[in-house]
N, C-alpha and C positions, 0 to 999 in steps of 0.2 A: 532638413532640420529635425532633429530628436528631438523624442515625446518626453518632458521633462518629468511626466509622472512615472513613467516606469525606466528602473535599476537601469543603471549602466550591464550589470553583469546579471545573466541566470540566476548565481544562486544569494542574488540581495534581494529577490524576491523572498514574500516571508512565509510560501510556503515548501520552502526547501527549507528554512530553519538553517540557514550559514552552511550551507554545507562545502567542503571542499571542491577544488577543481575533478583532481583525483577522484572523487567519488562519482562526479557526473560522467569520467572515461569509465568508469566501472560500471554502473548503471547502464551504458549503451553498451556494450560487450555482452550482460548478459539477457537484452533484450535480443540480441542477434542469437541466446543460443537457448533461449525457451526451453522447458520441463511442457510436456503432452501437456500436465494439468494447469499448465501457466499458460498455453495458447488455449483451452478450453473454455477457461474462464474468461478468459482476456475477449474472445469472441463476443461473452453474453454481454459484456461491460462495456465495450467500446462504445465510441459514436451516442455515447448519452442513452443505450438499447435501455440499461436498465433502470426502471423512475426516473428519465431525463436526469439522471446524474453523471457530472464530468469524471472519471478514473483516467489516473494514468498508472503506467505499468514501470515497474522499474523506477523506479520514484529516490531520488537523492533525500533525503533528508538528516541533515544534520550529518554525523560521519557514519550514518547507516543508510543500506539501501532498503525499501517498501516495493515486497512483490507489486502492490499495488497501494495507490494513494485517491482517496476521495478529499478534496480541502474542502468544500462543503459539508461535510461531514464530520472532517477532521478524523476520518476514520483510516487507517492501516489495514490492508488485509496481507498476511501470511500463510504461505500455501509451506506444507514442511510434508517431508519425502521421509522414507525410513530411515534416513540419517540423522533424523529429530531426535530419535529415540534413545540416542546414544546418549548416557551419563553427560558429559561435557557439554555436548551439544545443548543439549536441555537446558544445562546451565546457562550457557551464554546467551539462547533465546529468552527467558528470564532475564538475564541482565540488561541485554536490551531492549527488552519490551518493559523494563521499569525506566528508563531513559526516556524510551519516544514517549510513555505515558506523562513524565514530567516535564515535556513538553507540550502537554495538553493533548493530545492525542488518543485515540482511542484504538486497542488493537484487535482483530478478528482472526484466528488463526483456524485452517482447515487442514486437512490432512488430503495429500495430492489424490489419493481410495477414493474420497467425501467427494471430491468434483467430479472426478474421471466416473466415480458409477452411481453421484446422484445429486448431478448438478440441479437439478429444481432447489432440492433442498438447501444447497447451500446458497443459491440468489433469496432464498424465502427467509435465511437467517439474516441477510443481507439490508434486505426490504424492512424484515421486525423491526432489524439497529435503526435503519432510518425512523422508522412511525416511532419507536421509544426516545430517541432523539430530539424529534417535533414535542413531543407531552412535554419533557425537562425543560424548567424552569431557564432563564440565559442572565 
């Protein structure tokens, strides 16, 4: 017998925010082919390591994918590589990060340098969001 409180389907759960089929084969494709600084990170975050918080990696939401996703948090983390940097590129992270943000969503973007040579730092920016998170008002 199925559990009538949860979705027939993945992504009628609401924290995918509708996302496509299409998006969740995309999502596992590029969990199978990980950036250094996206198994780096992914290491400190798993398994609830960091403040007993759930992340997941490769994260469908809506018709984008979230290097990483906290729904406790409601937070996004983006890890961007020197191909950030490029004119276009920029732009469409912009576009998108005004998207997921009007979906209520909060984004943290690091540069894959900031993990790979000081990861403390960036779980400590991590940690801040949560505690500034807790003070705000709901």
């Amino acid at each position: 017998m199925e559990d009538a409180s949860k979705p027939a389907r993945p992504q009628d759960y609401p924290f995918f925010h509708q996302a496509k089929a299409s998006t969740f084969q995309n999502a596992a494709h590029l969990r199978k082919i990980a950036t250094e600084a996206e198994k780096v990170l992914w290491e400190q975050l798993r398994g609830r390591k960091l403040n007993d918080l759930k992340f997941r990696r490769q994260h469908s939401i809506h018709q984008f994918i979230a290097d990483f996703y906290c729904h406790e948090l409601k937070l996004v983390i983006e890890l961007d590589g020197s191909i950030h940097q490029l004119s276009d590129v920029a732009q469409y992270d912009q576009y998108r990060e005004t998207l997921i943000k009007e979906l209520g969503l909060k984004v943290l973007r690091f540069s894959n340098d900031e993990v790979l040579k000081d990861i403390n730092a960036v779980l400590s920016k991590i940690i801040e969001y949560k505690t500034l998170s807790e003070k705000e008002p709901t």
